[in-house]
C-alpha positions as CSV (number, residue, x, y, z in Angstrom):
1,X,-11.7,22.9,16.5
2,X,-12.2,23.6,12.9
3,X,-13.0,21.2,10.1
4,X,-9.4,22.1,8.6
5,X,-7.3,21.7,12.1
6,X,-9.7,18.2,12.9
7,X,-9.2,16.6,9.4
8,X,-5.2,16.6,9.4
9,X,-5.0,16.5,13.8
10,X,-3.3,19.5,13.7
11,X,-1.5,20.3,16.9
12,X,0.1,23.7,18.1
13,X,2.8,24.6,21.2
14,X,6.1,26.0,21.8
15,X,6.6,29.9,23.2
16,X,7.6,31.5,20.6
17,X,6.3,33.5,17.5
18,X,7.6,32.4,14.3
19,X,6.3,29.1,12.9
20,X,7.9,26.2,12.4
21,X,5.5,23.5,10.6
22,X,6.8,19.9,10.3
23,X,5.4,17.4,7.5
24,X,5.7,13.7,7.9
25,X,7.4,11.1,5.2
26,X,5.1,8.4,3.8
27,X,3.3,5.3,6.6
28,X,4.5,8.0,9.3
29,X,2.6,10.3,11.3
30,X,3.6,13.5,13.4
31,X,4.8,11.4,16.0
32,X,8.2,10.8,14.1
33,X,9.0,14.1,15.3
34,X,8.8,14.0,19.0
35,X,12.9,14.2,19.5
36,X,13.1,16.8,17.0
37,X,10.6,19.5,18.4
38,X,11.8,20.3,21.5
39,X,14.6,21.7,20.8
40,X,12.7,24.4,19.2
41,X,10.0,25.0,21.4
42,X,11.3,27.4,23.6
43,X,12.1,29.4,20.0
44,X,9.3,28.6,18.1
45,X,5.6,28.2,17.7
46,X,5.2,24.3,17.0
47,X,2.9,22.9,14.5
48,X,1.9,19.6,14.1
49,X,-0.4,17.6,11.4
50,X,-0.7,14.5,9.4
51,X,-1.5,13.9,6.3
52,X,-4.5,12.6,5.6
53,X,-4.8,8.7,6.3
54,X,-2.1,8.9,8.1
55,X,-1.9,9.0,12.3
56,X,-5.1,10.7,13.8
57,X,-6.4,12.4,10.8
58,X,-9.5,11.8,9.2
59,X,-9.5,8.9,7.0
60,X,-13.0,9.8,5.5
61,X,-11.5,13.4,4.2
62,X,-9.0,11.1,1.9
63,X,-10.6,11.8,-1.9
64,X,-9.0,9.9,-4.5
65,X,-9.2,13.1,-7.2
66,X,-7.7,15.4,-4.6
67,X,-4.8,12.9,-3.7
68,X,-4.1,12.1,-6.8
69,X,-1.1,14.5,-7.2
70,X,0.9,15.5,-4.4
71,X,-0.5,19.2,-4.8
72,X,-3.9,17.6,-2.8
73,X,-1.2,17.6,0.4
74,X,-0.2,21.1,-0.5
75,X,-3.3,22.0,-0.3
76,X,-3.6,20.6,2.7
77,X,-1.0,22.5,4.1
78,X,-1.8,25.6,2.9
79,X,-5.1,25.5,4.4
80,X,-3.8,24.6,7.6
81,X,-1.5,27.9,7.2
82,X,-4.5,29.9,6.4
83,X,-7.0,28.8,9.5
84,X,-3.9,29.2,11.8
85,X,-2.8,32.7,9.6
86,X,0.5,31.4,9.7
87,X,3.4,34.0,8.4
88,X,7.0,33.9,7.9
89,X,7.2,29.7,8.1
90,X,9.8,27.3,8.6
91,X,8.6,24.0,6.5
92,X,10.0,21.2,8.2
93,X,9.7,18.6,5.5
94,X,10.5,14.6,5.4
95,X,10.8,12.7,2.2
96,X,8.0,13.0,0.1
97,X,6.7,15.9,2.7
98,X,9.7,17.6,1.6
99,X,8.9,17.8,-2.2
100,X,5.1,18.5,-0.6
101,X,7.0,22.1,1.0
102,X,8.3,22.8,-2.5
103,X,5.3,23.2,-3.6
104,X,3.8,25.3,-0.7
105,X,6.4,27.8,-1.2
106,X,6.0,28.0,-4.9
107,X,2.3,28.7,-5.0
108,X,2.5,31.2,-2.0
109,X,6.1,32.1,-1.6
110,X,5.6,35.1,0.4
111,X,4.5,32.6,3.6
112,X,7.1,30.8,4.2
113,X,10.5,32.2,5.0
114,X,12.8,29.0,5.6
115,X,12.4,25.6,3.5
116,X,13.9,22.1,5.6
117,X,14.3,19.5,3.2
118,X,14.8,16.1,5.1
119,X,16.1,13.2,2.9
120,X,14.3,14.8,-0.5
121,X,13.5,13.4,-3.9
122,X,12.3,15.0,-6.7
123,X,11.9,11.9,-8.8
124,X,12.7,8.0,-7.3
125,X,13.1,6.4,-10.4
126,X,16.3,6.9,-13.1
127,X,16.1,9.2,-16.3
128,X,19.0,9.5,-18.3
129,X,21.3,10.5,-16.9
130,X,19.2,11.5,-13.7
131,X,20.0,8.9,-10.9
132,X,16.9,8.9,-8.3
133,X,17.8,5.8,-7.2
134,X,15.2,3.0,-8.9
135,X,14.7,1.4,-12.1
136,X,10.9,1.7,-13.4
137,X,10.7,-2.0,-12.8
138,X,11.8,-2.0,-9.7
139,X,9.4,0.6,-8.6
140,X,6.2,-1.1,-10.4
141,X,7.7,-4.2,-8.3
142,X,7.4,-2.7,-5.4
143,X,4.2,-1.4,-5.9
144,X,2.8,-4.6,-7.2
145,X,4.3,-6.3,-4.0
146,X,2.5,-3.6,-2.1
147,X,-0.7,-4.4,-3.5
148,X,-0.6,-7.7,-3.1
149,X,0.6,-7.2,0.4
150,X,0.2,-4.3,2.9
151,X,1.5,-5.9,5.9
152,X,4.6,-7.8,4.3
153,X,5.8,-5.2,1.9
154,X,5.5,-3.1,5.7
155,X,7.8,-5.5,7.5
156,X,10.1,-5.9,4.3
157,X,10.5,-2.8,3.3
158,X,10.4,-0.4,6.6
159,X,13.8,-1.8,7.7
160,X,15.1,-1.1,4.5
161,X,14.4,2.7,4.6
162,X,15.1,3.0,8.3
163,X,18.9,1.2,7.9
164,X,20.5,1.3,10.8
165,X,20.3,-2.8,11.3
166,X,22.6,-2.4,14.4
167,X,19.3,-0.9,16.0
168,X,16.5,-3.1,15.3
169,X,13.8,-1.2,17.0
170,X,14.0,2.0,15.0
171,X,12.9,-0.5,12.0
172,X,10.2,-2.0,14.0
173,X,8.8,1.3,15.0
174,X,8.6,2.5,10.9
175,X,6.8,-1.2,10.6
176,X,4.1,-0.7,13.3
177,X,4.0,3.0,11.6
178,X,3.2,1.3,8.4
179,X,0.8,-1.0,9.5
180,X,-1.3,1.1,11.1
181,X,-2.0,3.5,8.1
182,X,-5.1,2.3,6.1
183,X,-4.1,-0.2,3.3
184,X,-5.8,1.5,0.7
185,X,-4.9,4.9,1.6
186,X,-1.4,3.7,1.5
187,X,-1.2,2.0,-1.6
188,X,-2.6,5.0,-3.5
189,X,-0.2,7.2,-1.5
190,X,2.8,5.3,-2.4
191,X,1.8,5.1,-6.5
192,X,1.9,9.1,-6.3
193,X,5.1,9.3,-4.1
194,X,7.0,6.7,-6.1
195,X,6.1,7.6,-9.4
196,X,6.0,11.6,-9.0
197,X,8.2,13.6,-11.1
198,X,8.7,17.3,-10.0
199,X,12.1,18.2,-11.0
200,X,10.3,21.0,-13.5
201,X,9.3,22.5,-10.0
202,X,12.5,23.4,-8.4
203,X,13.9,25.9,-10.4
204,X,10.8,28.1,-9.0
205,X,11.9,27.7,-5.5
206,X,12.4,31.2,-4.3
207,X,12.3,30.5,-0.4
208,X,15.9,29.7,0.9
209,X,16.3,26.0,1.7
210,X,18.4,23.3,3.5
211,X,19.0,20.0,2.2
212,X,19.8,17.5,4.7
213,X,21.3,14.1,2.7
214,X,21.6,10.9,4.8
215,X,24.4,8.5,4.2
216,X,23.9,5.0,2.8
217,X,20.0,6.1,2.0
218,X,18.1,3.2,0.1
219,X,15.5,5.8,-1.1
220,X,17.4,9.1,-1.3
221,X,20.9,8.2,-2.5
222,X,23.9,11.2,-2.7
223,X,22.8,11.6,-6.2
224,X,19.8,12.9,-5.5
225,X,20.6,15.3,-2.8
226,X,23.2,17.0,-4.6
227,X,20.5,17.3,-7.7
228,X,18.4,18.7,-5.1
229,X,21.5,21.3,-4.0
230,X,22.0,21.7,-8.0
231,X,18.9,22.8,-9.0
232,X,17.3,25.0,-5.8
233,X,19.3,28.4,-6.3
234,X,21.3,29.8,-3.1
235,X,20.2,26.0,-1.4
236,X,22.2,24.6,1.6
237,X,23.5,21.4,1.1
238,X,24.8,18.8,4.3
239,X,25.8,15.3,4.2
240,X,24.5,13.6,7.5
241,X,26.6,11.0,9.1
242,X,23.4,9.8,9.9
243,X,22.9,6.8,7.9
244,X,19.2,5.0,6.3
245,X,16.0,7.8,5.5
246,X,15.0,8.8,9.1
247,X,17.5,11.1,11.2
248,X,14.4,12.3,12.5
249,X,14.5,9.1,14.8
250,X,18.0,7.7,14.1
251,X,20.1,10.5,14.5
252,X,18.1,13.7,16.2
253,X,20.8,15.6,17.8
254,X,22.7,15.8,14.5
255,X,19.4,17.0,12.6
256,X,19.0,19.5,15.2
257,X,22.3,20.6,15.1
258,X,22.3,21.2,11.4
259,X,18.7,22.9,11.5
260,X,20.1,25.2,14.1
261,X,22.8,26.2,12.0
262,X,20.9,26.8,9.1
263,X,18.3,29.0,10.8
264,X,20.6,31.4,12.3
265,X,22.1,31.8,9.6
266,X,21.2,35.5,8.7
267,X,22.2,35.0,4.9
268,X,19.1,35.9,3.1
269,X,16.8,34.0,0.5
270,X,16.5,35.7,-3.0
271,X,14.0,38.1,-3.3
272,X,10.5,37.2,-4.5
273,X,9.6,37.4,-8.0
């Protein structure tokens, strides 16, 4: 296996041609996506990774100057695009992986043919009259908590994103997620997630996109989605009944449903400047 496959684990499957790529959300690895992919394995050619510090990755590839922006995870997935010479992609994106596809397809647009957006965010904390959801103290709160404490701000906080209190389990799973990804790693990770700001990148979105909103999402609320819809020209937008930040594991057959629609729809994306 190549140094760029073995750094970010990168697994492939499915029967068919076209690639579908899916990114993981922050703490999570590609494992989060087990009841999503086969439903598009008998369709698609499956590919697999995670993000550096995350699941099976390597942990010594994780540079702090590289990281430092969430264009060192483009990168990332560009090169696995490259080493696999992967054409004509579906980016399968969750959270902050999802702002990581928008910049995939703006530096090489002419890869990727199909843009899902899973709970995204362009920017967590308020501006004006931009709601992402946060106050700036309550961000640097939650980042000071995490500091201070990897395992509690896990078990505090992983509930919170996955909602869905009536199923206990799915907020245990996001915990143990959480836990296992290195503390450092993690902190770092979540200072660029949390306090990124690419709403300037958007408008230069020219691959066609679907924006999947959850309901009742602690860290992507309405406001945010529609922003999203808003601002990514000829975008999809779809209000999940699926409530908290993972329909990935909450909700799958709804996700799937929804992704199915959207890619065969034959509308096509604008044309490439």
């Amino acid at each position: 296996m190549s140094a760029v496959l073995e750094r970010n684990n990168v697994k492939v499957f499915g029967r068919g041609q076209q690639p579908m790529i899916f990114a993981h959300g922050y703490g999570c690895d590609q494992n989060m996506w087990r009841f999503i992919t086969p439903a598009f394995e008998d369709r698609y050619k499956i590919v697999l990774f995670d993000h550096v510090g995350h699941g099976q990755s390597d942990a010594a590839a994780f540079d702090l100057a590289k990281y430092g922006s969430l264009n060192g995870y483009a990168d990332d997935v560009l090169a696995i695009c490259r080493e696999l010479g992967l054409k004509d992609v579906i980016f399968v994106g969750h959270s902050v992986s999802a702002t990581i596809g928008v910049l995939t397809a703006i530096r090489e647009p002419e890869r990727f043919d199909r843009l899902v957006l899973i709970g995204p965010s362009p920017r967590y904390i308020n501006d004006g009259d931009y709601v992402g959801g946060f106050k700036q103290e309550d961000i640097e709160g939650l980042l000071d908590f995490l500091d201070s404490n990897h395992l509690g701000w896990s078990s505090t906080m992983a509930p919170v994103i996955m909602g869905n209190p009536d199923r206990p389990e799915l907020g245990e799973e996001l915990t143990n997620s959480f836990c296992r990804t290195d503390p450092e790693i993690a902190k770092h990770f979540a200072r660029v997630t949390f306090l990124s700001d690419n709403r300037i990148d958007l408008p230069s979105v020219k691959t066609k996109a679907l924006i999947l909103q959850c309901s009742q999402d602690a860290i992507a609320p309405e406001a945010v989605g529609r922003y999203m819809h808003q601002n990514l020209e000829g975008s999809q937008f779809i209000q999940l009944k699926a409530t908290g930040h993972c329909p990935n594991l909450s909700a799958p057959e709804e996700t799937i449903a929804a992704m199915e629609a959207f890619l065969d729809d034959p509308t096509p994306a604008k044309a490439v400047a």
